[in-house]
C-alpha positions, 0 to 999 in steps of 0.5 A: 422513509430513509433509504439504504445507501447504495452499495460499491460494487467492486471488480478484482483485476488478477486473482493472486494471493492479494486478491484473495486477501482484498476479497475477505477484506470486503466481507467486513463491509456491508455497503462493499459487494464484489461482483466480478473478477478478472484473469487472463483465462476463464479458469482461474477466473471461475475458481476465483468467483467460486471461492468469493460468490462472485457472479461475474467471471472475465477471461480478459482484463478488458472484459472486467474494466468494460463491466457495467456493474462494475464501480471500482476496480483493486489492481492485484497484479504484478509489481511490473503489471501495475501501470498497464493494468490502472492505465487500463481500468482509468481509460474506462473511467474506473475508479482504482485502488491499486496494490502497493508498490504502485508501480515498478518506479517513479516515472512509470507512477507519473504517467499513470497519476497523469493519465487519472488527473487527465481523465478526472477519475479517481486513483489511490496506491494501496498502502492498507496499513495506513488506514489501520486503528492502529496507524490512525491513532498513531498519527493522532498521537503525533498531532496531539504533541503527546511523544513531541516532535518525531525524530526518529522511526525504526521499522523492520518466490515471486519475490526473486524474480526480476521480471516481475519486480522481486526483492524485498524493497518493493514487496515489504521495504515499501511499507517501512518507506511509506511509514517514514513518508507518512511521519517526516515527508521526502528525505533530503539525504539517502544512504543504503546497502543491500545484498543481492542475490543471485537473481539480481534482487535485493534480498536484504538491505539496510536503509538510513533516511535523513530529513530537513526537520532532522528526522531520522529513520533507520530501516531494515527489509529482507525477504530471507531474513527473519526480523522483529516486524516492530517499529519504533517512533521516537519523539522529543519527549517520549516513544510509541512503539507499534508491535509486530507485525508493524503492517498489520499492528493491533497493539501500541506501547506509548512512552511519556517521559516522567510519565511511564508506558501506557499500552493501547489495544487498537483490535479489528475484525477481518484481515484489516484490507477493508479500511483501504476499500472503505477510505476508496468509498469515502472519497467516491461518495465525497467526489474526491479525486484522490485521498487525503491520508494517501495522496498521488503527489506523495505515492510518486514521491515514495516511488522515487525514493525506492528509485533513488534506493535501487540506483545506489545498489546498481539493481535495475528490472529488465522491463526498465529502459 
């Protein structure tokens, strides 16, 4: 008789506004439960729990990371938390997926990359578009040679707080970096300009990526600025355009020169935060280390062309020494 699949249990550290949209995130997955939540008081941790059914309530991060019942933990602090709070939860020997930007920049990626190699425990960045219908088909279309080669990619509160790691570039401008990451791979030339505000934060920015295959991608970011949300891949021999929002995309345009548009519906059930979980649980069950569509090696290098970014704008956060 075959027996059901043991399920991932999950623990949230931090009970933001990302934490609620991973918990509704695991509802579309039956092998997924979330059994416990961390905050830094007892308060918002029982309002967490209440809200998701969770049974499990921690005042304290390291009463969450110590859960026995607990087989992999989502990060969904703070940009500036993010090395603290992973460092925590690997030093315990859990399993982590943690909330884009991975962390506030390159150095500090490193050292927490360092620490899961050296403790063998398994640690992905949580870029959930990536793992989209929409983002998966689009690099099978790449593959299959269907717009030929890539050439050129056009995408487009808390958030101005420097203490916090504000602006846009890491909030939103991450995904448009982490897309041309994913098609061209780490920029060998980068020009930028950026606007910042009267906290220090960029709030927008113009970002122009060159590559040594002579891909190009042409960015834009802003967190008080209105903008399309579309990105538009052009290859050799056609187009695809991935309908806005980009980060969340449901719907496709495929351009073929001498052959027209085609449209392609790529729906899904949910907030589309499940994906990342199920590729975690993948690669759990698999003994994986890491994963293959988001690597560690790939998330530092993102993490330092947002470095490289900040440096050209003279914008440095206050915990950075």
């Amino acid at each position: 008789m075959e027996t059901e699949e043991k399920e991932t249990r999950w623990g949230i550290l931090g009970t933001g506004n990302i934490a609620h949209q991973f918990a509704k995130g695991l509802d579309e997955l039956p092998q997924a439960e979330l059994v416990a939540v961390g905050s830094r008081a007892m308060r918002t941790a029982v309002a967490f729990a209440e809200e998701f059914d969770i049974p499990n309530k921690h005042a304290r991060y390291e009463d969450l990371v110590q859960d026995p019942q607990v087989d992999a933990v989502y990060v969904a602090t703070p940009h500036s938390l993010h090395k603290e709070n992973t460092i925590l939860c690997l030093e315990a020997g859990k399993p982590v997926l943690c909330e884009k930007p991975f962390a506030i920049n390159a150095q500090e990626a490193k050292e927490v990359v360092a620490v899961a190699r050296a403790q063998k425990v398994f640690l992905m960045e949580a870029m959930w578009t990536r793992f989209l219908p929409a983002l998966v088909r689009v690099r099978r279309l790449l593959k299959d040679d269907v717009i030929g080669d890539p050439m050129s990619v056009n995408p487009e509160h808390r958030l101005f707080n420097p203490e916090l790691g504000g602006g846009a570039l890491l909030d939103v401008g991450v995904y448009t970096v982490s897309l041309a990451s994913m098609l061209f791979g780490s920029p060998n030339r980068i020009t930028s300009l950026a606007n910042l505000g009267e906290t220090g934060v960029d709030e927008q920015a113009g970002i122009l990526l060159g590559y040594p295959g002579g891909g190009i991608a042409c960015l834009y970011t802003a967190v008080r600025t209105s903008t399309p949300q579309e990105a538009l891949i052009m290859g050799s021999k056609g187009w695809v355009r991935i309908h806005p929002p980009f980060w969340k995309a449901k719907h496709l345009t495929v351009h073929v020169d001498g052959e027209g548009d085609g449209e392609m519906e790529l729906p899904y059930a949910g907030n589309g935060y499940q994906f990342e979980a199920e590729e975690v649980m993948k690669c759990l069950k698999e003994g994986k280390l890491e994963s293959d569509i988001m690597p560690l090696d790939e998330t530092v290098r993102i993490m330092g062309v947002l470095d490289r970014l900040r440096r050209q704008w003279g914008l440095r956060y206050p915990m950075e020494t």
